[in-house]
Structure formats: C-alpha cells, structure tokens
Backbone bond lengths (Angstrom), bond angles and torsions (degrees), N, CA, C in turn:
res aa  C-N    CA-C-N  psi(-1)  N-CA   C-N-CA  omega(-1)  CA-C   N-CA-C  phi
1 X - - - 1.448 - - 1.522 110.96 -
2 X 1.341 124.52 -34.07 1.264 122.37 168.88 1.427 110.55 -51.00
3 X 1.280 89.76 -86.26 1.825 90.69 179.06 1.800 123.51 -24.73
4 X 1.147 118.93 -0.41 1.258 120.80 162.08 1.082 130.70 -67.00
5 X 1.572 97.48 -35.29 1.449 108.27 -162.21 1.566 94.01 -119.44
6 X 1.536 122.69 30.17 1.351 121.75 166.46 1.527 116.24 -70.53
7 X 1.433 117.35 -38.58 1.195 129.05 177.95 1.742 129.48 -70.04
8 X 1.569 98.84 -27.56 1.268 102.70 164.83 1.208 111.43 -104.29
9 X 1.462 139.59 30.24 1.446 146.12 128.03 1.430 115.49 -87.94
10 X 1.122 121.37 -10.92 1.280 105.06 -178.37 1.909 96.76 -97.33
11 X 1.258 108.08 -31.36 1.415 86.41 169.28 1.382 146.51 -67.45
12 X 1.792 90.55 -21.28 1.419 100.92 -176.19 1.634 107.05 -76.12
13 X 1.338 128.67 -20.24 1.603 160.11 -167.20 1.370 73.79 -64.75
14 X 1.495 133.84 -96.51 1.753 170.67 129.80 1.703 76.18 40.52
15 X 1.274 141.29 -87.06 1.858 171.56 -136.83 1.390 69.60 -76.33
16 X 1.039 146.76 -109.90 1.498 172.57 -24.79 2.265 71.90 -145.01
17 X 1.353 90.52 -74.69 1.623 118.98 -159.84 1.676 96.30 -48.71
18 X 1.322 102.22 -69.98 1.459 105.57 176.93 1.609 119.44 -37.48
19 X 1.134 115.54 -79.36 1.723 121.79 178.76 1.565 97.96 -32.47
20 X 1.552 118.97 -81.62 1.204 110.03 179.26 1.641 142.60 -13.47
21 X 1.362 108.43 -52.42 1.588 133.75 156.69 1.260 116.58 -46.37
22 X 1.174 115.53 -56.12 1.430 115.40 -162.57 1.799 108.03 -95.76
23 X 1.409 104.46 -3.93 1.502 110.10 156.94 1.981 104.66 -78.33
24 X 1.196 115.23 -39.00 1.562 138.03 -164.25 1.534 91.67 -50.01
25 X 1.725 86.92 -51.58 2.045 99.27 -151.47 1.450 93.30 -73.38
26 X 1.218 129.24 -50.33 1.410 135.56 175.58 1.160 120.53 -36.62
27 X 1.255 116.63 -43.49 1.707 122.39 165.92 1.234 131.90 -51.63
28 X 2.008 101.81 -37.48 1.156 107.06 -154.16 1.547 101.01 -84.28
29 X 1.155 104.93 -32.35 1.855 131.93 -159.95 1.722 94.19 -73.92
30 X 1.040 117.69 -46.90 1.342 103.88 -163.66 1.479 119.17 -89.01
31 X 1.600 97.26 139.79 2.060 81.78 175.69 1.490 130.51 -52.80
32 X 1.572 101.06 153.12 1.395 91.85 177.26 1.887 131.86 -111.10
33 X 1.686 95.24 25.95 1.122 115.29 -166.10 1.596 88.24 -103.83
34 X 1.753 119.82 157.10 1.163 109.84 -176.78 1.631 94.08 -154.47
35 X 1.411 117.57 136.69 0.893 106.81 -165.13 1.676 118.29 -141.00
36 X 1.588 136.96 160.69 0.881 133.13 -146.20 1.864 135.07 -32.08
37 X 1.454 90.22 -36.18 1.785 114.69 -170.80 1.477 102.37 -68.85
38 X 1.841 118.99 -34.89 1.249 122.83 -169.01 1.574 115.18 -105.04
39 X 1.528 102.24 36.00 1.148 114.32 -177.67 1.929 106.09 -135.49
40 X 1.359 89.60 -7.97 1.653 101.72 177.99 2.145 100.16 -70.65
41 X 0.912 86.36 156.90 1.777 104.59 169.01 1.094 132.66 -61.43
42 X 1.611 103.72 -43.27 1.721 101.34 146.36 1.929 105.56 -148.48
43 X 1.165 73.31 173.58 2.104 89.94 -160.36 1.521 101.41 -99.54
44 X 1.602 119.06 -5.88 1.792 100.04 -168.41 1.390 113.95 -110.86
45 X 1.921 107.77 44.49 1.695 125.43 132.34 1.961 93.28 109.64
46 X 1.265 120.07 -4.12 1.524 125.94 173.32 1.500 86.17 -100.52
47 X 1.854 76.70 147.77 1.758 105.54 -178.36 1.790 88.92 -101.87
48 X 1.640 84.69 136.52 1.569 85.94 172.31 1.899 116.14 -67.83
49 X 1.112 93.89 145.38 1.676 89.59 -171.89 1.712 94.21 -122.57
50 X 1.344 125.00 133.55 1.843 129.02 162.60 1.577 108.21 79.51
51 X 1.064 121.96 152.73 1.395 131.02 177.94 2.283 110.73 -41.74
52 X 1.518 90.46 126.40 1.471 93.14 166.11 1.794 123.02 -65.22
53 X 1.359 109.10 -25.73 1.784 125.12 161.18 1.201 119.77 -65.87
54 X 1.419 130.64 122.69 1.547 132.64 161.84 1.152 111.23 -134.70
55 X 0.942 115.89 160.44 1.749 131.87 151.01 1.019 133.59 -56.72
56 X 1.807 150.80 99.64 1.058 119.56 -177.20 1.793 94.88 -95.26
57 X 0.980 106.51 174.56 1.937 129.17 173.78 1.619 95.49 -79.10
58 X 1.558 95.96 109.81 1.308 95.07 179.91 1.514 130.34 -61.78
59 X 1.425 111.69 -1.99 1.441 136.47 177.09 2.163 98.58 -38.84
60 X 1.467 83.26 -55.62 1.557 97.36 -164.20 1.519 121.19 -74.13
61 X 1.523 107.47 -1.41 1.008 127.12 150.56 1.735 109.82 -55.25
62 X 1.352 100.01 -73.32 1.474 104.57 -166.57 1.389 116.65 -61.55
63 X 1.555 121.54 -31.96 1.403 105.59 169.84 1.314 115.57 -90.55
64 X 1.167 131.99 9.42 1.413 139.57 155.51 1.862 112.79 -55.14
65 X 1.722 101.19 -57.94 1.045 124.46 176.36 1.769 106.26 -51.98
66 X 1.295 129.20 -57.86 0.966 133.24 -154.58 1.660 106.97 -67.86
67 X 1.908 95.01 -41.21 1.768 101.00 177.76 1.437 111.34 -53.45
68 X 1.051 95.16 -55.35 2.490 100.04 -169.26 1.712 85.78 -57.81
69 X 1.558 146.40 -27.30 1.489 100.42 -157.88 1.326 85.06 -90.35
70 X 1.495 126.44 -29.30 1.871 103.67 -154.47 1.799 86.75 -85.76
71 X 2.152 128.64 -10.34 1.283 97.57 165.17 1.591 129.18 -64.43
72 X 1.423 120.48 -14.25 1.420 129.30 179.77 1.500 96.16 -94.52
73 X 0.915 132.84 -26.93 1.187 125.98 167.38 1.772 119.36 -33.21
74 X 1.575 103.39 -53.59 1.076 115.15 -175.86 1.449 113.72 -84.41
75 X 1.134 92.32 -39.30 1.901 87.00 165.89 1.155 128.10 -79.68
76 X 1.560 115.00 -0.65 1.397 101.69 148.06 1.978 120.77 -88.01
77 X 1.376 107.82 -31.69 1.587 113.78 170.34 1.399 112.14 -59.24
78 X 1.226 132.17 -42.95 1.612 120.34 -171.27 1.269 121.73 -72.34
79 X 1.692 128.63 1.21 0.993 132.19 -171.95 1.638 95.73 -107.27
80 X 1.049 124.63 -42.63 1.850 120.99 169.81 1.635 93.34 -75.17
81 X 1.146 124.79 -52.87 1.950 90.34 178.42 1.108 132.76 -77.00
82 X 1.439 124.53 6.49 1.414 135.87 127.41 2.008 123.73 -31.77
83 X 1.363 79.91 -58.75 1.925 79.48 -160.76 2.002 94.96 -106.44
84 X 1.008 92.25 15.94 2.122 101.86 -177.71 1.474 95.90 -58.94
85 X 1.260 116.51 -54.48 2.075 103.47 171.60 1.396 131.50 -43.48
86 X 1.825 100.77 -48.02 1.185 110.46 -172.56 1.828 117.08 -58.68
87 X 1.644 83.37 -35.05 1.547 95.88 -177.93 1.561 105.46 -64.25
88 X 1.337 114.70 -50.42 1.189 104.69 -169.78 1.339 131.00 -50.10
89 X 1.139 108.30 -48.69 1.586 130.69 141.93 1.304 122.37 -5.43
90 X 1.267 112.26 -69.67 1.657 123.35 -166.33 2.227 88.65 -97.63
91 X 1.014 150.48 19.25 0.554 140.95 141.24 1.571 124.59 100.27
92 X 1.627 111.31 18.16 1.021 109.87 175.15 1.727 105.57 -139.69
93 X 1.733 112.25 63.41 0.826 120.72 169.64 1.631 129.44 -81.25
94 X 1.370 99.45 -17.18 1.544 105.67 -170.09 1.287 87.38 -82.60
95 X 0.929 129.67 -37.23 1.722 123.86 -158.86 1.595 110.10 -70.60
96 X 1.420 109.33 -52.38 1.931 107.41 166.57 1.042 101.13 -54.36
97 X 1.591 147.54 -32.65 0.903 144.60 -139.86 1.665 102.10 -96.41
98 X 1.498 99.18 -54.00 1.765 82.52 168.37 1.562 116.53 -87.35
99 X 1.491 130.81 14.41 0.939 109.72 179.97 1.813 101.04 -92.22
100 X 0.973 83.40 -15.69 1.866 92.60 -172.53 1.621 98.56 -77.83
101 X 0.947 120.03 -40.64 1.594 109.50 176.89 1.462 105.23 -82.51
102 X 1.554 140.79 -29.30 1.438 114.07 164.49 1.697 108.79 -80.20
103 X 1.111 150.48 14.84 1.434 148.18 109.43 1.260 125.97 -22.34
104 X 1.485 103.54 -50.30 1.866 98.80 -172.05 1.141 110.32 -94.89
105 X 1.403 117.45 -10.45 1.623 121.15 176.03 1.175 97.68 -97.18
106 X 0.995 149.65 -66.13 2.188 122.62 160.43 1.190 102.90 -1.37
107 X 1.326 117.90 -71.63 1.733 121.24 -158.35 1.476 103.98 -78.20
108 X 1.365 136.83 -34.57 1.173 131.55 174.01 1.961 105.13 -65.50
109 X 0.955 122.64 -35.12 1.365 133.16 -175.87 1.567 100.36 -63.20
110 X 1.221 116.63 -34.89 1.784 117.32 -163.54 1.720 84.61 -85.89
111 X 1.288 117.35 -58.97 2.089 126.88 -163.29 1.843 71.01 -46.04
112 X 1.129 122.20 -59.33 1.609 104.12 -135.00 1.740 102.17 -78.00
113 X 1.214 121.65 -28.88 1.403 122.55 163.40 1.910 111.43 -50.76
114 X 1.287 116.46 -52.73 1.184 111.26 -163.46 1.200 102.24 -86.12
115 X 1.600 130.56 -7.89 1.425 122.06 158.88 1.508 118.60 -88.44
116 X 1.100 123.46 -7.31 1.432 132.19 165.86 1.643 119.33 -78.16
117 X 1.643 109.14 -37.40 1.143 124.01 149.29 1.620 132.68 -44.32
118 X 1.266 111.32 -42.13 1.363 124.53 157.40 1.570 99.08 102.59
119 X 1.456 105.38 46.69 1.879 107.91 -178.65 1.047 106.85 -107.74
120 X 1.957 122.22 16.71 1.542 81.80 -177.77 1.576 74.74 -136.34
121 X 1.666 122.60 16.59 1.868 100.15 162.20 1.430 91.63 -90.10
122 X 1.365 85.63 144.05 1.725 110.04 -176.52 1.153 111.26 -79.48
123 X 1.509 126.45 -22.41 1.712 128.04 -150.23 1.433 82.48 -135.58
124 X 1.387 115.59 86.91 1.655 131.37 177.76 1.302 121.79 -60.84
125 X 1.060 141.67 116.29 1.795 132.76 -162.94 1.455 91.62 -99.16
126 X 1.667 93.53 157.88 1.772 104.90 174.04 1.998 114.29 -51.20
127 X 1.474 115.51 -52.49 0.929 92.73 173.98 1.806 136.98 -54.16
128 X 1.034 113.92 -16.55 1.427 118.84 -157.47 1.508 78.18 -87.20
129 X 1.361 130.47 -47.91 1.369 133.52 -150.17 1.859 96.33 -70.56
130 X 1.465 121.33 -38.52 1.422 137.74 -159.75 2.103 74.02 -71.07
131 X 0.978 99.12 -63.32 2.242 105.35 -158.11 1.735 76.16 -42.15
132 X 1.165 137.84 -100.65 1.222 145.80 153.38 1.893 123.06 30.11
133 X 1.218 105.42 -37.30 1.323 119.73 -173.60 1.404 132.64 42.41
134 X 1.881 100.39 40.11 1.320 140.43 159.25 1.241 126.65 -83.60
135 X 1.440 120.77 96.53 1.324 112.73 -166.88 1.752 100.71 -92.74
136 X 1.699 109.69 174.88 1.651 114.40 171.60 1.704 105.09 65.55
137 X 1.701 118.90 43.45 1.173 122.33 170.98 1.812 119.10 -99.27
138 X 1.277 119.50 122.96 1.208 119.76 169.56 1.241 120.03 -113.55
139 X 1.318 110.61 139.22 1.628 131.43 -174.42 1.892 101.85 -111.48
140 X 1.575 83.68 -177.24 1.292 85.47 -176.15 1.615 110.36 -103.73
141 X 1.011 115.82 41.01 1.583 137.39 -158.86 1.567 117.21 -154.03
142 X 1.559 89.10 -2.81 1.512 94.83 175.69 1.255 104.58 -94.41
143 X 1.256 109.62 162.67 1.903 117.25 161.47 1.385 111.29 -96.61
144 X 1.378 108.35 147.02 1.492 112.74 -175.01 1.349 105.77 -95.76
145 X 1.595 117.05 145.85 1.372 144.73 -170.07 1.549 104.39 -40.80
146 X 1.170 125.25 127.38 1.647 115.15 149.86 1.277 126.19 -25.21
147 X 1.329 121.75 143.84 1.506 121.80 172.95 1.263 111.29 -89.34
148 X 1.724 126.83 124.70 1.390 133.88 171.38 1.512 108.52 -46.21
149 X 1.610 111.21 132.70 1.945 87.42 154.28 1.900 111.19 -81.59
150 X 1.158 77.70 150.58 2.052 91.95 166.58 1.510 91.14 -84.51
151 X 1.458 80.87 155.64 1.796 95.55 170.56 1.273 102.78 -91.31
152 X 1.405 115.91 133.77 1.398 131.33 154.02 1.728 124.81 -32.77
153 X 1.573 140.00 124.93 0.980 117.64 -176.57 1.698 103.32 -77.86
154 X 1.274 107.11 -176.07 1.920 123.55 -156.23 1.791 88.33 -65.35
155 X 1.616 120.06 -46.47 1.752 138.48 -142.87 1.638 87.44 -78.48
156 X 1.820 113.21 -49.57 1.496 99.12 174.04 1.311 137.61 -83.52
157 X 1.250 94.98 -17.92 1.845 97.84 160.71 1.658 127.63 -51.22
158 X 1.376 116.60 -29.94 0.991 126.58 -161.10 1.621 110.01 -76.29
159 X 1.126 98.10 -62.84 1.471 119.86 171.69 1.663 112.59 -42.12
C-alpha cells in the first residue's frame, strides 16, 4: 500500500525541487545592487505626490457590503433556476421553491433593516444624525452657520 503512494511523493519531492530552483536561479541571475529609482513607490515615471493613507467614508463600505451579498445572492439563485423544471418534474419543486423564497426574504429582511437604519441615504439629515447620537451634522438642507465678525486691527479703526 505504500508503494502506491510512492509516485505521488515523488512528484510532490519533483514540485518541492522545482520551485526551490527557480527561486535559487532567480537569486543568482539578478543584480544585487539596488538603487535609488527602485526604491521609489512607484516606477511608471510619476512622482508620488500626498500621503499613500486615506480615509475612505465608511458609507462605501456599506454599499460595497450590500453589492457582494445580493452578488452571491445570485450566484446562489441561478443555479436552482437553472434545474427549477427538472425539479419540478421529479417532484420536489415546491420545496426549492419555498426554500428559495425564504432565502430572498433573509436577504430582503437585512436590505430592509439597513435601509430603515438610514445607510444607504447618502445626504444624511440632522435628524437621522440626532437618532444616531452624532452631533455637528450637515445636510444639504441645512443652513450654514453665521459668519463671526473679526475684530478690526487698532491702524483700521482709526481711519
């Protein structure tokens, strides 16, 4: 029984051997001096300009989030509405049938929480922000603050 599996050890040995080498040869071949240009951030002739770190708006998180579930969503549905005849056929159509509709109402249950939540208006109003217990929120429906006066210096007062 060993000897069965001599051949698929010796290949993986072979995998093992190969990669190794061609990390080996790679070493040997390439210079080992390195020098200012290939130490820049990027090589295709723009100077990096401002911090490589930002912030995104975590907004885009959430509709990021929302796209991948209803995209698996569908890749899990197109494969039962593919074979949904066949089933019907052999007699267990009702059953994909309601399992596929308590599927989309899971996922309709989550859209309708996070739209009740208020994550997917983009242009956030003070109240939603107050439920929230975010203070210093502006909309596009708000009015903007009065302008302070500056004090005059002593030279223009005079005049």
């Amino acid at each position: 029984m060993l000897m069965d599996y001599a051949s698929v050890g010796a290949f993986f040995l072979i995998a093992i051997l190969f990669v190794f080498g061609a990390m080996v040869a790679g070493w040997l071949v390439r210079p080992h001096h390195g020098y200012d240009k290939k130490l820049e951030t990027y090589e295709c002739g723009e100077e990096p300009v401002g911090q490589a770190w930002f912030n995104f708006n975590p907004r885009f998180y959430i509709i990021a989030l929302i796209y991948i579930v209803f995209d698996v969503e569908i890749a899990f549905i197109y494969p039962v509405a593919t074979v949904f005849k066949r089933w019907v056929s052999q007699g267990s159509g009702m059953f994909a049938l309601i399992e596929m509709v308590v599927f989309i109402a899971i996922l309709l249950l989550g859209l309708g929480y996070v739209w009740a939540k208020g994550d997917l208006d983009w242009i956030r109003t003070q109240r939603h922000a107050e439920r929230r217990g975010v203070q210093n929120v502006t909309s596009a429906s708000a009015k903007p603050a009065p302008a302070k006066s500056q004090p005059q210096p002593a030279a223009a007062q005079e005049s």
